[in-house]
DOKE-797359 format. One record per residue (C-alpha): residue number from 1; residue in three letters; chain; x, y, z. Coordinates in pm, 1 decimal. Example, Ala and Ser with C-alpha at 12.3 -4.5 7.8 and 13.67 -1.06 7.14 Angstrom:
<tises>
1;ala;A;1230.0;-450.0;780.0
2;ser;A;1367.0;-106.0;714.0
</tises>
This chain:
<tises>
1;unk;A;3733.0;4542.1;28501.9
2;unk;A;3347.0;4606.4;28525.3
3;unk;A;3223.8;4684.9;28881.5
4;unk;A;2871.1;4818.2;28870.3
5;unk;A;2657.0;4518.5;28858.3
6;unk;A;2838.8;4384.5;28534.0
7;unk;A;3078.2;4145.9;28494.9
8;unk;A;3446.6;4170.5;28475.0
9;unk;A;3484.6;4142.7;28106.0
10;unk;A;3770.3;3943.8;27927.6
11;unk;A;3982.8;4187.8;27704.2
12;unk;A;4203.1;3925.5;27586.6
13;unk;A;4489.4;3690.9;27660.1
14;unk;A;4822.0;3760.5;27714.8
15;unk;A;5083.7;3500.8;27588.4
16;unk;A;5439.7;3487.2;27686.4
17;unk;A;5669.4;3350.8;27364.0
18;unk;A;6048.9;3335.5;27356.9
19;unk;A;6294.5;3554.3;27568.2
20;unk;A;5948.4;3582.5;27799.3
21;unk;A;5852.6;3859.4;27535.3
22;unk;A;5435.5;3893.5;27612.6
23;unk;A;5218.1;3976.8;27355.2
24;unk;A;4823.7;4024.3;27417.7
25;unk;A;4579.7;3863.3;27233.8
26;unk;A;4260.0;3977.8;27181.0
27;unk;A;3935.6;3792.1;27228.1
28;unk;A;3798.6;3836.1;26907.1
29;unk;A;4101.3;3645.2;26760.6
30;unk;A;4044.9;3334.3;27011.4
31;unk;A;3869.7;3050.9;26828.7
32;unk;A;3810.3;2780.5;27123.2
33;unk;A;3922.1;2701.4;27429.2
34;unk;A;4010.0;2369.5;27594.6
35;unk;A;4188.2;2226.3;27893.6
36;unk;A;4484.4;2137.4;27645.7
37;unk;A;4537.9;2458.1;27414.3
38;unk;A;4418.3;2803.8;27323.0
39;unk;A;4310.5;2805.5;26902.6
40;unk;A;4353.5;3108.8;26751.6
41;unk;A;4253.3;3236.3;26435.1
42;unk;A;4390.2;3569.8;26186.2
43;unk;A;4687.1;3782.6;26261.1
44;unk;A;4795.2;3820.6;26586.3
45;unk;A;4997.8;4146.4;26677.5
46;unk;A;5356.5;4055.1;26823.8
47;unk;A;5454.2;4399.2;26980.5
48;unk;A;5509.7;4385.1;27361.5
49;unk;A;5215.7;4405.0;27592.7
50;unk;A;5139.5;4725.1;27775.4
51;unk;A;4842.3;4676.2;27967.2
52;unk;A;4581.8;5040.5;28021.3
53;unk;A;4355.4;5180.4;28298.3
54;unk;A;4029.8;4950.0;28387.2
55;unk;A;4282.2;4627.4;28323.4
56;unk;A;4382.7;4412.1;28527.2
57;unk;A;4602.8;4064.7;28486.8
58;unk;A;4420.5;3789.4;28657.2
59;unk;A;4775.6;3574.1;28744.2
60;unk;A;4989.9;3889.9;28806.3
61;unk;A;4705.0;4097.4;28977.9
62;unk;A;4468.5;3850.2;29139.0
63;unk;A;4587.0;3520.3;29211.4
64;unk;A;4697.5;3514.2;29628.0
65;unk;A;4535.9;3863.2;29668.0
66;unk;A;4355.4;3858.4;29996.5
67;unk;A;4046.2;3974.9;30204.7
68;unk;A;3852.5;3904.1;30494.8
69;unk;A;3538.1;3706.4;30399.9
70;unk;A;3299.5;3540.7;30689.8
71;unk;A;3500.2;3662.0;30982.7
72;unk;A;3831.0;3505.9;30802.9
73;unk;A;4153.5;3588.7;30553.7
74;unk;A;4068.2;3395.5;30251.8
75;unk;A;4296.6;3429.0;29893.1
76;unk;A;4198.5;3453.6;29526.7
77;unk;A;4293.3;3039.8;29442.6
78;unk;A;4169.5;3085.9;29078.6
79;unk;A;3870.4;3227.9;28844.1
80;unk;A;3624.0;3073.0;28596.5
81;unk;A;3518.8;3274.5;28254.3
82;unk;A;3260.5;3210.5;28060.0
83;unk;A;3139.8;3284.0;27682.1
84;unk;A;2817.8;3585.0;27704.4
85;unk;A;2839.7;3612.6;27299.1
86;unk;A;3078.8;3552.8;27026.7
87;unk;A;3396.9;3655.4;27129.2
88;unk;A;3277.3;3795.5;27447.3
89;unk;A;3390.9;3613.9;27791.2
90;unk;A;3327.6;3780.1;28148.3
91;unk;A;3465.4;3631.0;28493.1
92;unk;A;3153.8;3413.2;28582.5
93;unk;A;3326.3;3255.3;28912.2
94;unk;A;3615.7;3313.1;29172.1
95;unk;A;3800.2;3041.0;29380.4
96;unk;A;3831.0;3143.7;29690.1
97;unk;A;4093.1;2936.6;29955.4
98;unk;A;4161.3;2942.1;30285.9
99;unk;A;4471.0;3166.7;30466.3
100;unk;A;4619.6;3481.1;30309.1
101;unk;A;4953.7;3311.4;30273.6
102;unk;A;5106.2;3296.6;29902.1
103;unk;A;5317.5;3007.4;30042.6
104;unk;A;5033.8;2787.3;30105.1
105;unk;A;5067.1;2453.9;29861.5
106;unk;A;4842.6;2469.0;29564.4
107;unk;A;4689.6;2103.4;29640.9
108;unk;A;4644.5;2250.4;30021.5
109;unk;A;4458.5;2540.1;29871.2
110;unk;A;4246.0;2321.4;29603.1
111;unk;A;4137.9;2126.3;29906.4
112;unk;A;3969.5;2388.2;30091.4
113;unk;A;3880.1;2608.1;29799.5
114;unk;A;3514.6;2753.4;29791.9
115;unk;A;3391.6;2843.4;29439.8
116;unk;A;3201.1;3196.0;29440.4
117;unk;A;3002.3;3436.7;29210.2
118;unk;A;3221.6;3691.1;29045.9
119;unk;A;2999.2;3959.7;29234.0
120;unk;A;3028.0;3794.1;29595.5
121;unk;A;3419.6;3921.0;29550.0
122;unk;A;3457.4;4281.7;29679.6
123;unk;A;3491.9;4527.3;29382.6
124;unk;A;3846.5;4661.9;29518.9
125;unk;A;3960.4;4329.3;29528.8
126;unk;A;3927.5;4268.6;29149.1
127;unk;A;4068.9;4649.4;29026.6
128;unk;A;4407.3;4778.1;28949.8
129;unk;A;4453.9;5078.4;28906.1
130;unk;A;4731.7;5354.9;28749.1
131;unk;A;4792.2;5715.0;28778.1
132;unk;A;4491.1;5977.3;28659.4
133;unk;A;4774.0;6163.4;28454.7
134;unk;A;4888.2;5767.8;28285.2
135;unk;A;4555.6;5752.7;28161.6
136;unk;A;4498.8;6063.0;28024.4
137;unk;A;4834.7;6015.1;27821.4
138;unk;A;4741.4;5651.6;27741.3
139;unk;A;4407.7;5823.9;27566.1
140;unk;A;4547.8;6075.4;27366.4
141;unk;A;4559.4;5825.1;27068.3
142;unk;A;4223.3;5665.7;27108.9
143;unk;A;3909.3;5718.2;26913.4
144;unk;A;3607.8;5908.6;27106.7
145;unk;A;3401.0;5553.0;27110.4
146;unk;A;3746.7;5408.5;27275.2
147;unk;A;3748.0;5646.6;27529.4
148;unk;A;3397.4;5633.0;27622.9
149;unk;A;3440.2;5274.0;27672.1
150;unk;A;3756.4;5320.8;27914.0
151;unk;A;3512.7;5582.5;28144.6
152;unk;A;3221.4;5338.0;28094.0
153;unk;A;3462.4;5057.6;28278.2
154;unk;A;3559.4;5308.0;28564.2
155;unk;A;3383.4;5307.5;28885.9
156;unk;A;3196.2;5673.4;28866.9
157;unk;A;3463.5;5825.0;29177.3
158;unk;A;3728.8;5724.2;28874.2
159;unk;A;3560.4;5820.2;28546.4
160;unk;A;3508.2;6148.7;28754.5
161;unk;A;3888.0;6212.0;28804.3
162;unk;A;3937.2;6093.0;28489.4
163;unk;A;3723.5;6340.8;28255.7
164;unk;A;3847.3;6630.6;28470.6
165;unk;A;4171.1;6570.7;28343.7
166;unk;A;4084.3;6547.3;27976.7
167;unk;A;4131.5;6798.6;27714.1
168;unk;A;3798.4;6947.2;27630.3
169;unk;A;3749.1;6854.7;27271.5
170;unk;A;3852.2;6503.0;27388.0
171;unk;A;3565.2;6486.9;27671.1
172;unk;A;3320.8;6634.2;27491.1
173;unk;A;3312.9;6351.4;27182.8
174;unk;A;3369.4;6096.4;27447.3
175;unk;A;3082.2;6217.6;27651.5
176;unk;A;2862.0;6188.9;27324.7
177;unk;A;2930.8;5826.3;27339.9
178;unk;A;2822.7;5727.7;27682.0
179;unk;A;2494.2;5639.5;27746.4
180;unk;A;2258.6;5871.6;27869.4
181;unk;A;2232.0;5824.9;28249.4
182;unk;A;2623.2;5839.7;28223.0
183;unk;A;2648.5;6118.2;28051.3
184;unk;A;2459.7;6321.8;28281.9
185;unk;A;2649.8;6206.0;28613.0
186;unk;A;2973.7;6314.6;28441.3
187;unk;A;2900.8;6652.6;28346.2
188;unk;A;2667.1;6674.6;28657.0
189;unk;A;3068.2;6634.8;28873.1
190;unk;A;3243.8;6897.3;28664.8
191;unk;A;3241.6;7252.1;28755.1
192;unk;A;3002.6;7438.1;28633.9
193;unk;A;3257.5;7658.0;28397.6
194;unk;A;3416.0;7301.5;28268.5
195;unk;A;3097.8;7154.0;28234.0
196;unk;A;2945.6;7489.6;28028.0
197;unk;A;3315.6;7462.1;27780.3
198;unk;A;3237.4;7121.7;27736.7
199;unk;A;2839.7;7152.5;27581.8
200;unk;A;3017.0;7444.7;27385.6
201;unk;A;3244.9;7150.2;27236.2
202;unk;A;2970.3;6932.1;27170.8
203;unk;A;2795.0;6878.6;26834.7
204;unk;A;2428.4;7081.9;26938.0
205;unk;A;2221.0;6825.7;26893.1
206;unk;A;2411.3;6548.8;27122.1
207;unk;A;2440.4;6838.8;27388.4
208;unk;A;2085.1;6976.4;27371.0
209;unk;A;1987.3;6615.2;27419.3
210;unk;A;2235.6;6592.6;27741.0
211;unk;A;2062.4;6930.1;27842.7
212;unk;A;1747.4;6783.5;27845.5
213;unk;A;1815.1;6500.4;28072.1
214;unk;A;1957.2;6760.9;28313.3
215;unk;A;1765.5;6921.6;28634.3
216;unk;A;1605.8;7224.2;28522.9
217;unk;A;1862.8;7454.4;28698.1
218;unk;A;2150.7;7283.6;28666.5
219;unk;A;2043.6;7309.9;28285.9
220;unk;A;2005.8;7709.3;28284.9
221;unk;A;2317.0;7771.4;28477.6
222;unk;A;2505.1;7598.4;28233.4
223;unk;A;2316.1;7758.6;27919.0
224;unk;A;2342.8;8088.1;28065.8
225;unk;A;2756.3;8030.1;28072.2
226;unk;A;2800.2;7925.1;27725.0
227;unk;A;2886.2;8134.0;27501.3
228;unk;A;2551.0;8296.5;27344.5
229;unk;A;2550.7;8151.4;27003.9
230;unk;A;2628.9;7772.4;27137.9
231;unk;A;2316.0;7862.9;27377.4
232;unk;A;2116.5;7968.6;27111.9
233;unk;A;2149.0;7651.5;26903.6
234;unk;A;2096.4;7414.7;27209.1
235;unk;A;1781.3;7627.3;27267.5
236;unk;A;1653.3;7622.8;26969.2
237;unk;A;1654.9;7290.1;26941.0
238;unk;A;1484.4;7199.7;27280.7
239;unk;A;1198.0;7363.6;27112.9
240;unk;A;1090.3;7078.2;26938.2
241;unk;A;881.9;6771.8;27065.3
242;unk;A;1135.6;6490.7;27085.3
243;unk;A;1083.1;6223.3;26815.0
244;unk;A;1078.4;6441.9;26520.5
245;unk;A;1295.2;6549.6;26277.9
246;unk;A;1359.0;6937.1;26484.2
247;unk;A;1479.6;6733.9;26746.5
248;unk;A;1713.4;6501.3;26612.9
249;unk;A;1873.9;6792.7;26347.6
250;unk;A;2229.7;6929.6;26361.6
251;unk;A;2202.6;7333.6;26307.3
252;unk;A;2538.9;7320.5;26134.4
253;unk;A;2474.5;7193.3;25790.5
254;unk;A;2715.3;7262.1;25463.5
255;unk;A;2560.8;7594.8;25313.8
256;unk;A;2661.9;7773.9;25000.1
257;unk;A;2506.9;7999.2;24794.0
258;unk;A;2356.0;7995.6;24452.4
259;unk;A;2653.4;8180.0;24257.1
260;unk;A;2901.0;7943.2;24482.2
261;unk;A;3110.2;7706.9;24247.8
262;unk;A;3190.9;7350.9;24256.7
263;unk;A;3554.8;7482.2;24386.7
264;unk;A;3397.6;7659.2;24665.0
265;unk;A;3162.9;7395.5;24786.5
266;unk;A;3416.8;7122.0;24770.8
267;unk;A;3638.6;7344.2;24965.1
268;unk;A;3389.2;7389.7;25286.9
269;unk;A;3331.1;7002.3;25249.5
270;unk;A;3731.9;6952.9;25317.9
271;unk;A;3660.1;7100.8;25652.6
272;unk;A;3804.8;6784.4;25908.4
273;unk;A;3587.2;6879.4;26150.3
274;unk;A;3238.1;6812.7;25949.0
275;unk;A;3118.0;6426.8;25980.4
276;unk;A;3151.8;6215.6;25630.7
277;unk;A;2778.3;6221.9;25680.6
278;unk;A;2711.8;6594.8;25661.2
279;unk;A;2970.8;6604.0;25403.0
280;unk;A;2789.6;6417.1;25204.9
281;unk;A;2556.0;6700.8;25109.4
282;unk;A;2570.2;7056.7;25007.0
283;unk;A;2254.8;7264.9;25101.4
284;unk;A;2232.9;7579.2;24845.0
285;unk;A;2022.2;7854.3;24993.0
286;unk;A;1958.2;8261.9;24975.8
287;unk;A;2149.4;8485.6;25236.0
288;unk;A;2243.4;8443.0;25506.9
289;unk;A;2417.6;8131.4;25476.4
290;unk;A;2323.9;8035.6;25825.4
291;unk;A;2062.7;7849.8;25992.7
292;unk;A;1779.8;7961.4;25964.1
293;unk;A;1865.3;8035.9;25612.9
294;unk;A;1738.4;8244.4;25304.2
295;unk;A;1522.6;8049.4;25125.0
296;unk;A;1618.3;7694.1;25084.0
297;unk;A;1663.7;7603.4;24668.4
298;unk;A;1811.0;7222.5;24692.2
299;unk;A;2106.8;6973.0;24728.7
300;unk;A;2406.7;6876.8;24584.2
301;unk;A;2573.6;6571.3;24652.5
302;unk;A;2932.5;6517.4;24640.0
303;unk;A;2949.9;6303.5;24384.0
304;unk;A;2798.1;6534.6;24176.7
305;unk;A;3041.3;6774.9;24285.2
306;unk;A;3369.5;6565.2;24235.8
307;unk;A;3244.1;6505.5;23844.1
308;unk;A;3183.2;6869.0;23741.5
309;unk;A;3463.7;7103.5;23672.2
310;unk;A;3585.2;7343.3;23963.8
311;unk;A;3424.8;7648.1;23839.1
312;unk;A;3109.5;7506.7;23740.9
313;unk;A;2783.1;7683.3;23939.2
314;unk;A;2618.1;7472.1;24215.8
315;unk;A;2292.3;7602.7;24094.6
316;unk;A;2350.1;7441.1;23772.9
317;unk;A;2313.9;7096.4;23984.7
318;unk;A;2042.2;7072.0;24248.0
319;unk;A;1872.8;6731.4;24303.3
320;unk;A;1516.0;6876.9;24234.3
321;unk;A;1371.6;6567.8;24297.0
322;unk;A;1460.1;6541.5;24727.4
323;unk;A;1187.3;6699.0;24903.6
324;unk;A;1313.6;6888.7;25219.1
325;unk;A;1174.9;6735.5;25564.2
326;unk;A;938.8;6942.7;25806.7
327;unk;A;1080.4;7015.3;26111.6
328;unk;A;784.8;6822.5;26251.7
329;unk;A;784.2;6523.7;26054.0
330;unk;A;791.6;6204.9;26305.2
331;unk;A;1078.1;5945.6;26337.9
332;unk;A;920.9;5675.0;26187.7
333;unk;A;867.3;5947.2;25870.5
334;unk;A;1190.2;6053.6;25864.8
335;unk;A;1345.9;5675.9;25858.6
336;unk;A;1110.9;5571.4;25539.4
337;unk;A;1239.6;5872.7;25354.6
338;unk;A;1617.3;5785.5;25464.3
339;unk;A;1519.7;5449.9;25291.9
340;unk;A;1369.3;5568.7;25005.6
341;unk;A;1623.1;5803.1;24867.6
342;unk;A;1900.3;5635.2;25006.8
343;unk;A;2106.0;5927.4;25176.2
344;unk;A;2276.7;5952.0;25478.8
345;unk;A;2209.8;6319.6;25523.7
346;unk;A;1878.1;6499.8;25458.6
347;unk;A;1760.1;6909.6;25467.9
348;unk;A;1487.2;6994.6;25739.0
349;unk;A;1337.7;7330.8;25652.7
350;unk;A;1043.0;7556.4;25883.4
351;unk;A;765.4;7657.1;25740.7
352;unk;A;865.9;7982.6;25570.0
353;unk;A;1092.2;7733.5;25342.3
354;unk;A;1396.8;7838.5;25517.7
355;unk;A;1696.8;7582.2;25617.9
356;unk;A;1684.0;7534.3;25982.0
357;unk;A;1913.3;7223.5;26008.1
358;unk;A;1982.5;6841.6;25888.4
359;unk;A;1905.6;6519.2;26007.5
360;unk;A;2240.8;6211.5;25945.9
361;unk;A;2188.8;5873.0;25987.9
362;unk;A;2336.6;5865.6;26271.6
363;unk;A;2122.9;6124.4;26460.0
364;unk;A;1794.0;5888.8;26301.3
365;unk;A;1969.3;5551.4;26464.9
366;unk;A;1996.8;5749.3;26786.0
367;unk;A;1594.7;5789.6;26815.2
368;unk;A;1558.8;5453.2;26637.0
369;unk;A;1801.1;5217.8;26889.4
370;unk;A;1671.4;5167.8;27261.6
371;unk;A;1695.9;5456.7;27503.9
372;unk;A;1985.6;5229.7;27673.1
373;unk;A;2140.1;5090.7;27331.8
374;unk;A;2497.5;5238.5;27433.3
375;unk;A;2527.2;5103.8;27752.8
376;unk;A;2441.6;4719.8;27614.6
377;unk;A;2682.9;4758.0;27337.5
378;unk;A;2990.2;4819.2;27602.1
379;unk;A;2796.4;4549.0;27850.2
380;unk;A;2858.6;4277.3;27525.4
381;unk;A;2484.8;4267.3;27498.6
382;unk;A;2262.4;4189.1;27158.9
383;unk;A;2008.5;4407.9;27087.9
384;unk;A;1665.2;4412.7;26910.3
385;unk;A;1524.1;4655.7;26716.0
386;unk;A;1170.2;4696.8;26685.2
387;unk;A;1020.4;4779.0;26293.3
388;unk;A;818.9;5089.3;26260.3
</tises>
């Protein structure tokens, strides 16, 4: 349930069948809705329900819970939902009767029932909640997005407890999911050792962007406790005016060098921990094979890679034709020449033609989207995006 000014959202529906075996439902899967039956379209999952953190069941949970309203004990009599999208509902209205008693009649409590906003209903009222350490465990199997949608839900005394009690690795990628204002009142709660481990954890661009957003001393205290080559790469990168290729970056590209083979290269790409985007790309440079490089000679793209034979020479191979990107080369630059040669990973070098970094797609829809484009995506809402 959504308490911060958003509506409670509608996760789905959960259906009893046989044996009063539930199953849940998800919204996507609902087709239409009418006062005589619930059409449903695709394959609908049959295992047992198990409801998680940030749920509630409006029958189980709300229905008969009470709270003074007006000077009076009033009841939850029943709720209204409403459509916001396609396959998006939210709780638009509450029914509110008279008395706290769950033995009233239902046509006494129709009688006297007052229909109310969703937000004129106190947020405690409308949460459930579990135990931190359920939560955490319920999470362990969810994908970073997933995760960051379960905090986004919380109310921020919740998300708080919450993220203190997730592995780092786990927080950190969930963390580069939030939106931005989020992002900083969650690391802003954790000590400042937890919070430091966490940046550490963080891909550098995501956390030198998080950084950023940061007070100024809050900021140095936690750069000054990470360790000094994490600190390095989040510094480096807060060097450069936002909006441009430097900024958006990763440090960590694929490097090899010029005598590397097609075995080698293919065998740093295996790596689980590199994106699919960065290892898309091979960037061959001169010693060291660090950024900033040796100089920077070219690319080699995978596919390239998977049709030559293992010991083959990636200098045999380089796309000659893909100019690298300056480090100050604006957004709107560096999302023509995404569209032009088609990649989803591209080399940024500095002016002494040494390899300081790549921009992914994903970094270039970050600058591209609106500032708040995260937070409307879990709030159900459509976005526009302007052409440059």
């Amino acid at each position: 349930m959504r308490t911060q000014g958003r509506a409670p959202r509608v996760r789905g529906l959960v259906v009893e069948l046989f044996a009063r075996r539930r199953i849940f439902v998800p919204m996507p899967r609902v087709h239409a809705i009418d006062a005589q039956q619930v059409m449903i379209s695709g394959t609908v999952d049959t295992r047992v329900f198990s409801r998680r953190d940030a749920e509630t069941l409006v029958i189980d949970d709300l229905f008969d819970r009470t709270f003074p309203r007006d000077g009076t004990q009033v009841s939850i009599f029943d709720v209204a939902m409403n459509p916001v999208r396609s396959h998006d509902w939210v709780i638009s209205e509450v029914a509110l009767a008279p008395g706290g008693s769950r033995f009233t009649s239902q046509r006494k409590k129709a009688a006297g029932a007052v229909i109310v906003e969703w937000n004129e209903v106190p947020a405690l009222v409308m949460m459930r909640q579990q135990s931190t350490e359920r939560t955490v465990a319920e999470m362990q199997d969810m994908k970073p997005a997933d995760v960051a949608r379960e905090l986004h839900d919380m109310t921020p005394p919740r998300r708080a407890a919450v993220a203190k009690a997730l592995d780092d690795d786990q927080l950190a990628d969930a963390i580069e999911e939030l939106p931005e204002d989020e992002q900083v009142s969650l690391i802003s709660v954790l000590d400042p050792e937890r919070a430091a481990d966490i940046l550490e954890e963080m891909d550098p661009d995501d956390a030198a962007d998080l950084v950023q957003e940061l007070p100024t001393p809050l900021a140095e205290r936690l750069l000054a406790r990470m360790r000094p080559e994490d600190a390095e790469d989040v510094r480096n990168l807060l060097v450069y005016e936002d909006f441009t290729a430097g900024a958006m970056m990763t440090p960590e590209p694929v490097l090899v060098g010029p005598d590397a083979t097609v075995a080698d290269a293919l065998a740093k790409l295996r790596n689980e921990d590199i994106t699919p985007a960065l290892a898309s790309m091979v960037f061959v440079c001169r010693p060291p094979l660090d950024t900033p490089s040796g100089r920077f000679l070219g690319v080699v793209h995978i596919q390239r890679l998977l049709r030559e034979p293992p010991s083959s020479m990636v200098s045999g191979m380089l796309d000659t034709d893909l100019e690298p990107l300056a480090t100050d080369t604006p957004v709107g630059a560096v999302s023509r020449y995404f569209a032009t040669y088609n990649l989803v990973v591209a080399p940024v070098i500095n002016p002494d033609n040494e390899l300081v970094g790549a921009v992914t797609v994903d970094d270039l829809l970050d600058h591209l989207l609106p500032a708040d484009w995260r937070g409307d995506q879990m709030d159900g809402q459509l976005m526009e995006v302007a052409r440059g």
